[in-house]
C-alpha positions as CSV (number, residue, x, y, z in Angstrom):
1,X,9.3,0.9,-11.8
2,X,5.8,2.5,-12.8
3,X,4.3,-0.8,-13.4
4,X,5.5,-2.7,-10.1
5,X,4.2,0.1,-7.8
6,X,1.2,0.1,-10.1
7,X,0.9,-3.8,-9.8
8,X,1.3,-3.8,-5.5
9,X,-1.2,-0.6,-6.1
10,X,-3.8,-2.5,-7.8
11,X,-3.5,-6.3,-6.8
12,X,-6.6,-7.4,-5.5
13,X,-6.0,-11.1,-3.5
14,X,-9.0,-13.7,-4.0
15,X,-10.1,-12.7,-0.5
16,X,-10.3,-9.4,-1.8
17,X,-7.7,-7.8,0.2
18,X,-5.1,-4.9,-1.7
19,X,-2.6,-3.8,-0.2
20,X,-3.7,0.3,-0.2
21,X,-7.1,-0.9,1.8
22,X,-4.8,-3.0,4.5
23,X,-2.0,0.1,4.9
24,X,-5.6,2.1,5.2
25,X,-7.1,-0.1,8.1
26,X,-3.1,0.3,10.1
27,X,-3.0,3.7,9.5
28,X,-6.4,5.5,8.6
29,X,-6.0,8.9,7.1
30,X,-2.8,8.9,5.8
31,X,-1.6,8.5,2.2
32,X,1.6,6.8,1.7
33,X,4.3,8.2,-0.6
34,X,5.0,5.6,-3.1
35,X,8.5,5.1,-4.6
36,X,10.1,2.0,-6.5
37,X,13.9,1.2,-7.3
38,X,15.3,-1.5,-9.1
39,X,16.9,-4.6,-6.9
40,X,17.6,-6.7,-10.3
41,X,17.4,-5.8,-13.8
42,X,18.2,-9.1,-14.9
43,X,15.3,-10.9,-13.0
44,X,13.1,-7.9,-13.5
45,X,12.8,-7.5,-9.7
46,X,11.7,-4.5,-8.0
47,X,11.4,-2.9,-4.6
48,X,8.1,-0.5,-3.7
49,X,8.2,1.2,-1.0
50,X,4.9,2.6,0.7
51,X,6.3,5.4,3.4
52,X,3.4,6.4,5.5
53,X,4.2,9.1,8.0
54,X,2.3,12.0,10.3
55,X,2.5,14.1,12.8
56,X,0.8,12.0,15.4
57,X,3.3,9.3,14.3
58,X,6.7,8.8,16.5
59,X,8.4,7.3,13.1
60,X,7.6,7.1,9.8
61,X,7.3,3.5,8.5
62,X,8.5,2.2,5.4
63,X,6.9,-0.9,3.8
64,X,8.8,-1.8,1.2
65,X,7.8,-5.5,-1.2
66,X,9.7,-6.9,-3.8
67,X,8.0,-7.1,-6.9
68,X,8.5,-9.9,-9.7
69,X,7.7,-8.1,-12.4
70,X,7.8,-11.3,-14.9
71,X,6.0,-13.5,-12.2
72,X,3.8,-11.4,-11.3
73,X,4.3,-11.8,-7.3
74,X,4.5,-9.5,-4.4
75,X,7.0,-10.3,-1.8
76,X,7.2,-8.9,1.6
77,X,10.8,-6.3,1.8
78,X,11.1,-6.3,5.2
79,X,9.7,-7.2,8.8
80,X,6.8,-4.6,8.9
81,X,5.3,-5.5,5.5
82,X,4.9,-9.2,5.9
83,X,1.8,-8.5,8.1
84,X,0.3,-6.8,5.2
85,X,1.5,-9.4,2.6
86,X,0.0,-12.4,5.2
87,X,-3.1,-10.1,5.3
88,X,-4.1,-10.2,2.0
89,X,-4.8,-14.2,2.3
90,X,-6.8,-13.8,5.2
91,X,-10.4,-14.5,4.4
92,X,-13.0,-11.3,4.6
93,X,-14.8,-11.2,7.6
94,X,-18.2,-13.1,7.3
95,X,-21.2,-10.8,6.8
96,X,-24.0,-11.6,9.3
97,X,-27.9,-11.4,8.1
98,X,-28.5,-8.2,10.9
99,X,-25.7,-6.7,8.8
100,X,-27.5,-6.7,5.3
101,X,-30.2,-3.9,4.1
102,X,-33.4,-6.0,4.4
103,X,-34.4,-8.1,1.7
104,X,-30.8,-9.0,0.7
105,X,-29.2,-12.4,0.8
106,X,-26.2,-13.3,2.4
């Protein structure tokens, strides 16, 4: 369970998306409480659920993916965490030249 909230901690997508920085961007300043059980122990398949809650929220939400721990994949849980998992393949936002400290290259 330690290693499939570690791996949906860590993963980095080739865009460079992970899923901590896109719960960050929905819900800046709060830290979401990380728990994992186990959906099969056969297939090695695990669920991680990211519960982010605070008072200025009207209801805590729980993302929850299933984990593949033999694949390894990450596998949106439910309806609120497939915008994160379809997040991590969108491409970065391009950096424009105005954007860079001067003498760097785009």
């Amino acid at each position: 369970q330690r290693a499939a909230i570690g791996l949906v901690q860590q993963y980095t997508s080739k865009e460079g998306h992970s899923v901590p920085e896109l719960l960050e961007k929905l819900h800046p300043g709060k830290t979401p409480a990380w728990s994992a059980a186990t959906e099969s122990s056969c297939f090695q398949h695990v669920r991680v659920r990211a519960y982010v809650s605070g008072a200025d929220m009207p209801e805590p939400i729980a993302y929850d993916f299933l984990v593949d721990i033999n694949g390894p994949s990450i596998h949106p849980g439910n309806p609120v965490s497939e915008k994160i998992v379809r997040g991590l393949s969108e491409p970065l936002p391009a950096v424009s030249a105005s954007a860079l400290p001067s003498g760097a290259a785009p």
